[in-house]
N, C-alpha and C positions, 0 to 999 in steps of 0.2 A: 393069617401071618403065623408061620412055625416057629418063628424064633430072632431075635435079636441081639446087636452086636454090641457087646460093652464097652465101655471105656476104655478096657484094656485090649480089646477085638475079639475074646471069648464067646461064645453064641450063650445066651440066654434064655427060658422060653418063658419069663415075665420080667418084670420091670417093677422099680422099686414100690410101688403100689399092687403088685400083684397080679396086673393086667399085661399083655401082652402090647407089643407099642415100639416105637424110639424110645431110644437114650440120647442124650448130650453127654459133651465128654465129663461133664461133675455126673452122670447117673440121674440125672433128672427126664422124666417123664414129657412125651407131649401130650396135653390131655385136657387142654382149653385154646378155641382160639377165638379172638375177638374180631369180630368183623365191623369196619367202617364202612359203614353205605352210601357218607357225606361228608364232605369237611364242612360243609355248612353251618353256622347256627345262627336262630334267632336272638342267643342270649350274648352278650358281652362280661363273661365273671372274669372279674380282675387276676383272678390265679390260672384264667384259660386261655383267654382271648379277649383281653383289655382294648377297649374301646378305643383309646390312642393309636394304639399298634394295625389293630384289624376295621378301618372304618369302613365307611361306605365307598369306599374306591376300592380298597383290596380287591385284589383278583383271587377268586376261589376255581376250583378247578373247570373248565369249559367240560360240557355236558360228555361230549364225544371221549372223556378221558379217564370216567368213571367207569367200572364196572357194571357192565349191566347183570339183571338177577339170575338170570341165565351161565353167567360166568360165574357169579359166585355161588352160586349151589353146585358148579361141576367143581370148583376147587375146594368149596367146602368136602365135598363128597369123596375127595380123595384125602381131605386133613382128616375124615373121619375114620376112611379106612388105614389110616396110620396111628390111631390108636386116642383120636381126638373124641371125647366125650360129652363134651359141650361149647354148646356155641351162646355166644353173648353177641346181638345185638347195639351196633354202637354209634359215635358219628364224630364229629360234629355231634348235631341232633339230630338223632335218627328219622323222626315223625315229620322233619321236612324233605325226606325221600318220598315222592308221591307212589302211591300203591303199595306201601311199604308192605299188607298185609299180604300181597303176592309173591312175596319172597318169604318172608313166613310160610305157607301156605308149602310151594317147594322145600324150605329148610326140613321143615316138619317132617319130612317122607324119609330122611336119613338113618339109618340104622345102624349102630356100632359091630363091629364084625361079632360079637357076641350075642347077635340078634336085638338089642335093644333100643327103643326109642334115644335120642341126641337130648339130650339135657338145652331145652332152648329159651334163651332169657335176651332179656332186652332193657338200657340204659337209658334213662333220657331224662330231660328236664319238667317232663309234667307239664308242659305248658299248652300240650295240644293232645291229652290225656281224654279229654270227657268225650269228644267225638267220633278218636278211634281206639278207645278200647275193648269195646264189643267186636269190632272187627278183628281186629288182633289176637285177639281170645277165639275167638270163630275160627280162623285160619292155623292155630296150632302152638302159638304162644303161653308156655305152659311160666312164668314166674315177670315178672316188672322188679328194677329198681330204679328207684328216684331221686333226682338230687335235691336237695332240700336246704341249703347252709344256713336257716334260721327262722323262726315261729314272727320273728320281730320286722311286721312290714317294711319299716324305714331301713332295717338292716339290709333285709332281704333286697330291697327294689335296690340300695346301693353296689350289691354283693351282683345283682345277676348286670348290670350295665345299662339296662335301657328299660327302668323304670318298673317291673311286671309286677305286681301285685301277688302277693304270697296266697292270697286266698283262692286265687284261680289252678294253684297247683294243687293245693288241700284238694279242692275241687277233683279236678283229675285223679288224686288217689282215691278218692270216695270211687269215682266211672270205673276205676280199675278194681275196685275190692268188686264190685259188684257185676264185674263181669269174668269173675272168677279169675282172675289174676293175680292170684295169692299162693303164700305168703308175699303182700309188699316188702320191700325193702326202702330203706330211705337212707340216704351216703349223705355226710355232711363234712366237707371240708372247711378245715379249722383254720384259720389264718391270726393272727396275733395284733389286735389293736382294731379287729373287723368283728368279731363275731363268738369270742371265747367264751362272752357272756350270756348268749344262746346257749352252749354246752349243757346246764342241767335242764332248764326247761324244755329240749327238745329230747332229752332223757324221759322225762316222767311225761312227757306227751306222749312219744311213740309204746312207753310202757302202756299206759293207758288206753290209748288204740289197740293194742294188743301187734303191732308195725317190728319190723327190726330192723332198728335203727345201727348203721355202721358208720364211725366216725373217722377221718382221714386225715395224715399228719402235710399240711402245706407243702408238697416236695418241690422239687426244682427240676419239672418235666419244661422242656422247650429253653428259648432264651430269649423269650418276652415276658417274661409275668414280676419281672423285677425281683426273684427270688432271692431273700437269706435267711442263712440257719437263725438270725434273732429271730424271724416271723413266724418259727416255727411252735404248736403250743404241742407238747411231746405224750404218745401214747399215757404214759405216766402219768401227767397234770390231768390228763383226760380223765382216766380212769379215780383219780384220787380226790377230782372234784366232783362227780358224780358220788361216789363212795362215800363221801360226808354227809352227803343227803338223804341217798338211795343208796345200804349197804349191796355191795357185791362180793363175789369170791369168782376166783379163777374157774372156767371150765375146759375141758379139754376138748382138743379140734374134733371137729365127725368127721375128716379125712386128711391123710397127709398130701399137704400140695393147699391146704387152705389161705386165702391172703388175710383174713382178720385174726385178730386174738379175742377167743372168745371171755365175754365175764357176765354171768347171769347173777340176779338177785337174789339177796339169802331168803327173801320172803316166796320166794317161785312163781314172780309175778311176771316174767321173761330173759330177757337178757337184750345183751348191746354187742358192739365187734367192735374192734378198734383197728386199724391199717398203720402199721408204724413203719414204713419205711427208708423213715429216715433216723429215728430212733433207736431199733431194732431191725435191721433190716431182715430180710424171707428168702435171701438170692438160692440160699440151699435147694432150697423145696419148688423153685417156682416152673410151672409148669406151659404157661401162657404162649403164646406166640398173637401178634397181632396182624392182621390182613388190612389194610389200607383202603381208603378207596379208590385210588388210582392201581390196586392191585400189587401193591408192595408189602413183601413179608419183612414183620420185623421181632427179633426175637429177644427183646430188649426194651421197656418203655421208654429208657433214657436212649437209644439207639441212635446215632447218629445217619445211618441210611439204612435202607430196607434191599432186599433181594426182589427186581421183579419179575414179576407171575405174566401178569398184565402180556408183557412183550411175546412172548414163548404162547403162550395159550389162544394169541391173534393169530401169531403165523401158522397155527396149526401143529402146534406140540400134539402129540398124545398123551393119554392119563398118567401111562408109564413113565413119559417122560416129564411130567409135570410131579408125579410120585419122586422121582428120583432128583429132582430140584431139592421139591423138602426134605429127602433124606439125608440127602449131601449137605442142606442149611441147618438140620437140627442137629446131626451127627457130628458137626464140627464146633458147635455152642459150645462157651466156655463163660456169657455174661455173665459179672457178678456184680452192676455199677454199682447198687446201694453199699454193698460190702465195702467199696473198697473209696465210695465218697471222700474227695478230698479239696482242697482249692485247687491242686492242680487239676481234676477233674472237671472242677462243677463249672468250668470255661469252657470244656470242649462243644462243640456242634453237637446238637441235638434236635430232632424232629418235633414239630411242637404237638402236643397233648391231644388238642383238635384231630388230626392229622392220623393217629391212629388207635383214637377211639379209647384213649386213658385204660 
């Protein structure tokens, strides 16, 4: 790629990170996209997919509707040759994709037009960790993060919906440290009257593990999780209840386009991340696009519909013409929901969180 059209239509030959790529119309990069392989999950967490809402009758998507891996490494392959650098692994839960490590396996082969390996990661709940993280690792899966929202069994088994035992994810991240799946990470969404009280202890646990731990402000993805800004416990309380215990100091991000705020310990024992986006929102910098797995692009978490891929790519698009989809969808971006959060907002129709892979 020679060069790039800005904002204003002037050809540019990088992009606000110095790389060559798309622009949106705010000057934001394409340069992550998240792939869902499954709306499925085995877990029911009341900020996702609350057991009420999503039972045992819900209809998830019929087989014939998802993406197969073969589709998504040709469209990855083309989000990569537009300037996409990493790919995240996501779902539902992803580890209920069978074979999952065969698309791994393909992802891995991807090269940035710069010559370089794809920055390739993967999401999930740990819960089916100890059996396939060797394979995972085998097949080309270079980093893991886990969600984790609490060290406190009775917390935990109430937080995920359908009873799971905290120690069987611990588990899983042991399978993954030692199949070279490192640095772990560990995402803990914070929810208000659920689990605030995990906050420091999952602090000086994952210090102690030597883990980085990344903490997430309850947002209002989809329009089932019962979301309000009371439930929310703010970057700030985050960071200022850890800080009473375990001093921290600000650190500054290792790239622009990052979603945490980092703050490492004054002792240089690691650091933690915080995700404020409801807080503080990131809409400036964000660089994300997510792929669904019914093949919908959406460039938006809060997004209310997605662009599809899916359709165009059965009937026999070619790459060009699938190239020129997402140029036409990133080049007309203008998202800024968190920015501009409001009641009259927080009603609109939104895709739920599930759906396309948080």
């Amino acid at each position: 790629m020679q060069s790039i059209a800005s904002p204003t239509g002037a050809a540019s030959p990088t992009t606000f990170d110095g790389r060559p790529g798309l622009l949106d119309m705010r000057g934001r990069a394409l340069r992550d996209l998240r792939i869902s392989v499954t709306d499925r999950c085995n877990f029911r967490c009341t900020y996702c997919m609350p057991a009420e809402v999503f039972g045992r009758d819900y209809a998830f998507l019929p087989h014939a509707e998802v993406l197969t891996y073969e589709e998504i490494h040709r469209l990855a392959g083309i989000a990569v040759g537009l300037g996409v650098a990493k790919l995240r692994i996501t779902g539902g839960e992803p580890l209920v994709r069978r074979d999952l490590a065969a698309l791994i396996a393909q992802l891995a082969t991807l090269r940035t037009p710069e010559g370089k390996p794809v920055d390739l990661t993967l999401t999930t709940n740990g819960s089916a960790l100890r059996p396939l993280a060797g394979a995972l690792a085998g097949a080309g899966l270079q980093r893991i993060t886990v969600s984790l929202d609490s060290l406190d069994d009775t917390t935990f088994r109430r937080m995920n919906g359908v009873d799971f035992p905290v120690a069987r994810v611990l588990d899983g991240i042991d399978a993954a440290r030692a199949a070279g799946l490192a640095p772990v990470k560990v995402n803990m969404v914070v929810k208000k009257g659920e689990n605030e009280s995990s906050i420091v202890p999952m602090a000086r646990w994952a210090r102690d593990e030597g883990l980085i731990l990344r903490f997430i402000e309850y947002m209002d993805v989809g329009t089932t999780n019962g979301w309000r800004l009371d439930d929310v416990v703010t970057a700030g309380e985050i960071v200022a209840a850890i800080d009473a215990e375990l001093p921290l100091e600000a650190a500054a991000p290792t790239y622009r386009g990052e979603v945490a705020g980092r703050w490492r310990y004054r002792d240089g024992s690691g650091e933690i991340g915080v995700i404020s986006s409801v807080s503080q929102p990131f809409c400036g910098d964000c660089t994300r696009a997510r792929l669904s797995a019914e093949g919908r692009i959406y460039t938006c978490l809060f997004s209310a519909s997605g662009t599809d891929l899916r359709g165009p790519l059965r009937e026999g698009a070619s790459d060009d013409e699938l190239r020129r989809i997402l140029e036409d969808l990133w080049g007309a971006r203008t998202d800024r929901y968190s920015e501009l959060r409001s009641a009259a907002t927080s009603h609109l129709p939104r895709v739920e969180m599930f759906a396309v892979g948080g």
